[in-house]
Backbone as CSV, one residue per row, in Angstrom:
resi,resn,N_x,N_y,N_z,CA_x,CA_y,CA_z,C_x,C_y,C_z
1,UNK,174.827,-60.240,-202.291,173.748,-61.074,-201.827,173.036,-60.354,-200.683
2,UNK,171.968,-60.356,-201.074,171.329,-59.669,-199.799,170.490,-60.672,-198.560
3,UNK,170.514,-60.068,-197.363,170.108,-60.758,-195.992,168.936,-61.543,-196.081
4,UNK,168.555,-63.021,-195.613,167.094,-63.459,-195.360,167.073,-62.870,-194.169
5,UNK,166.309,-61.856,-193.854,165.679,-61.402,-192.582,165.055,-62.341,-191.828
6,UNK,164.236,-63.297,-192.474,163.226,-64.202,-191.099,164.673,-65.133,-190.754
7,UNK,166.167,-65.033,-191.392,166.478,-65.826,-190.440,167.762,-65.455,-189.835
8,UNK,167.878,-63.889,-189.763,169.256,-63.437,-188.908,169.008,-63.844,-187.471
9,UNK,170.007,-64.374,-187.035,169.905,-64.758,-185.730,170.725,-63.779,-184.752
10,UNK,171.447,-63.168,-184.908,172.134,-62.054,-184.499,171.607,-60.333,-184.567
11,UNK,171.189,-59.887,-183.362,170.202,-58.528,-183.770,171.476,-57.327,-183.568
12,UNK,170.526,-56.292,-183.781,171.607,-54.883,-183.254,171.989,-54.885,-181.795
13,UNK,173.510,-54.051,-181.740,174.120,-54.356,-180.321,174.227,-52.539,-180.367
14,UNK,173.583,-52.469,-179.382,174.068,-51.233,-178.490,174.947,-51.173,-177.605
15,UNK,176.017,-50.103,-177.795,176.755,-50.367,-176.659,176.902,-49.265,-175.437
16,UNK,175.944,-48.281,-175.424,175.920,-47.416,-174.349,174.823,-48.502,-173.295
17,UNK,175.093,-47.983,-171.941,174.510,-49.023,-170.847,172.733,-48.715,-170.892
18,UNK,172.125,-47.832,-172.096,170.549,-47.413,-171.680,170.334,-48.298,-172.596
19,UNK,170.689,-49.220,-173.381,170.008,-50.151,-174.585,170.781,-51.073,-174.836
20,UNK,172.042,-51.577,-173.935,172.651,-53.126,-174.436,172.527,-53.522,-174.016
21,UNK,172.409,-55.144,-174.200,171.687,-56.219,-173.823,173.130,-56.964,-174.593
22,UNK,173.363,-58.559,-173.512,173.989,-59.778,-173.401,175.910,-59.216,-173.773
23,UNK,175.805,-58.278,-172.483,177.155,-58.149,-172.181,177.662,-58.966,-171.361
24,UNK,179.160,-59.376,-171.197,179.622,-60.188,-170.486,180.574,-59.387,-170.198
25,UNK,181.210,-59.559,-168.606,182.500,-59.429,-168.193,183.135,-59.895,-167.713
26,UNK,185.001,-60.309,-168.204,185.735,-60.995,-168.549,185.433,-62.757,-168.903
27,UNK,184.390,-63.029,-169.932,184.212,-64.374,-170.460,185.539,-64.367,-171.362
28,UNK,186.067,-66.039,-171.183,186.942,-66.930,-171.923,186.319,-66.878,-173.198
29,UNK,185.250,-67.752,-173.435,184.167,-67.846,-174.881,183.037,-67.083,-174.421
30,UNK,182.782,-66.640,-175.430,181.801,-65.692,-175.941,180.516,-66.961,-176.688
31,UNK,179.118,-66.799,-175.860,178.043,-67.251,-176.717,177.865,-66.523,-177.197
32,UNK,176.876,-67.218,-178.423,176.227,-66.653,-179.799,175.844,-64.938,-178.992
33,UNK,175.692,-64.086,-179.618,175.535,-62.897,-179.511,175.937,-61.833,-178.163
34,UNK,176.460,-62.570,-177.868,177.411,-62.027,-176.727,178.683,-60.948,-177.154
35,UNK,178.953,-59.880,-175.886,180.044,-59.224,-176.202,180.471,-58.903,-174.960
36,UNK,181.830,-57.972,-175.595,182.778,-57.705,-174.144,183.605,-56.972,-174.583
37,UNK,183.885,-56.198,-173.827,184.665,-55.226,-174.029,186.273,-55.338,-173.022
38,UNK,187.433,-55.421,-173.323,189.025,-55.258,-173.066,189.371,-54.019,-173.080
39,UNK,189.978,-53.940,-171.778,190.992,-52.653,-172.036,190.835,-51.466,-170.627
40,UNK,190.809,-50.448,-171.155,190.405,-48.957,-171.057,189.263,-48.346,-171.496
41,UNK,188.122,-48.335,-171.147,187.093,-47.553,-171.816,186.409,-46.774,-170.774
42,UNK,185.654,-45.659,-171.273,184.928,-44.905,-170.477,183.037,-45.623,-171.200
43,UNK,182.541,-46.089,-170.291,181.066,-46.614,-170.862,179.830,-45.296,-170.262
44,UNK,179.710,-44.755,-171.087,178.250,-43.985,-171.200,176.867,-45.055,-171.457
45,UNK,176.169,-43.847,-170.904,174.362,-44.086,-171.255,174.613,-44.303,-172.829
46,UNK,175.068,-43.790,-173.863,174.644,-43.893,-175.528,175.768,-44.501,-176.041
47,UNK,177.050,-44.494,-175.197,178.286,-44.953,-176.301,179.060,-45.328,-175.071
48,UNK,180.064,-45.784,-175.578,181.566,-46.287,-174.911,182.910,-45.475,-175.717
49,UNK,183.840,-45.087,-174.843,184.902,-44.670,-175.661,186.255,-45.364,-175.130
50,UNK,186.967,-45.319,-176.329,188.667,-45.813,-176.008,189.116,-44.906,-175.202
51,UNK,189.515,-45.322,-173.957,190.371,-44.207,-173.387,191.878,-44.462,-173.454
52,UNK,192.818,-45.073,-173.838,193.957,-45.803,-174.334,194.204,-46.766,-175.277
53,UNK,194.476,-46.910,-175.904,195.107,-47.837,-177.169,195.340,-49.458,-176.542
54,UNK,195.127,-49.764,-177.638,195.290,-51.210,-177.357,194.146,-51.832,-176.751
55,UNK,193.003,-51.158,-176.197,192.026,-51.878,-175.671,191.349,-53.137,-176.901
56,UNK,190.475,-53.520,-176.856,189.381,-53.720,-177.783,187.836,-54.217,-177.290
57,UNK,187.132,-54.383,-178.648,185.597,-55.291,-178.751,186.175,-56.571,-179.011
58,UNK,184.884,-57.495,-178.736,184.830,-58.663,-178.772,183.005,-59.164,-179.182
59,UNK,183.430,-59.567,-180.231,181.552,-59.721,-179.655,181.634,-62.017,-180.945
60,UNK,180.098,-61.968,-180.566,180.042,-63.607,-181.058,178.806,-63.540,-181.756
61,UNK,178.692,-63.510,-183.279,177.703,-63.342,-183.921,177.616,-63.984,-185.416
62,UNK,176.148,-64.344,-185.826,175.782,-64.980,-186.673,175.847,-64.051,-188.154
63,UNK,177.344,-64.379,-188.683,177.331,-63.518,-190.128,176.012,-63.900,-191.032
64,UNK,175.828,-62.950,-191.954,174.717,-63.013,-192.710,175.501,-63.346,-193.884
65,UNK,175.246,-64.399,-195.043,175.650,-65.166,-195.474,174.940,-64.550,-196.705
């Protein structure tokens, strides 16, 4: 099945700090398109990396159906 575009409510998530938008740090619940990151990470301008195991993502988004 493919996506209705006029009605994804959930957009692209960048996760380097020059282009993400509706990060949270340490939220209980996560709103609609919200994320967060657990753990160990090193956060760049273009990316984020695991720096130890066990960290993780978290994010709150509108599957496309």
């Amino acid at each position: 099945m493919s996506a209705d575009w006029n009605d994804v409510k959930s957009g692209e998530t960048y996760l380097g700090t020059d282009q993400t938008e509706h990060f949270v740090r340490g939220a209980a619940r996560l709103k609609l398109n919200e994320w967060t990151l657990a753990g160990d990470w090193k956060t760049g301008n273009k990316a984020v990396a695991l720096n130890k195991p066990n960290a993780r993502s978290s994010t709150s988004f509108t599957p496309v159906m």
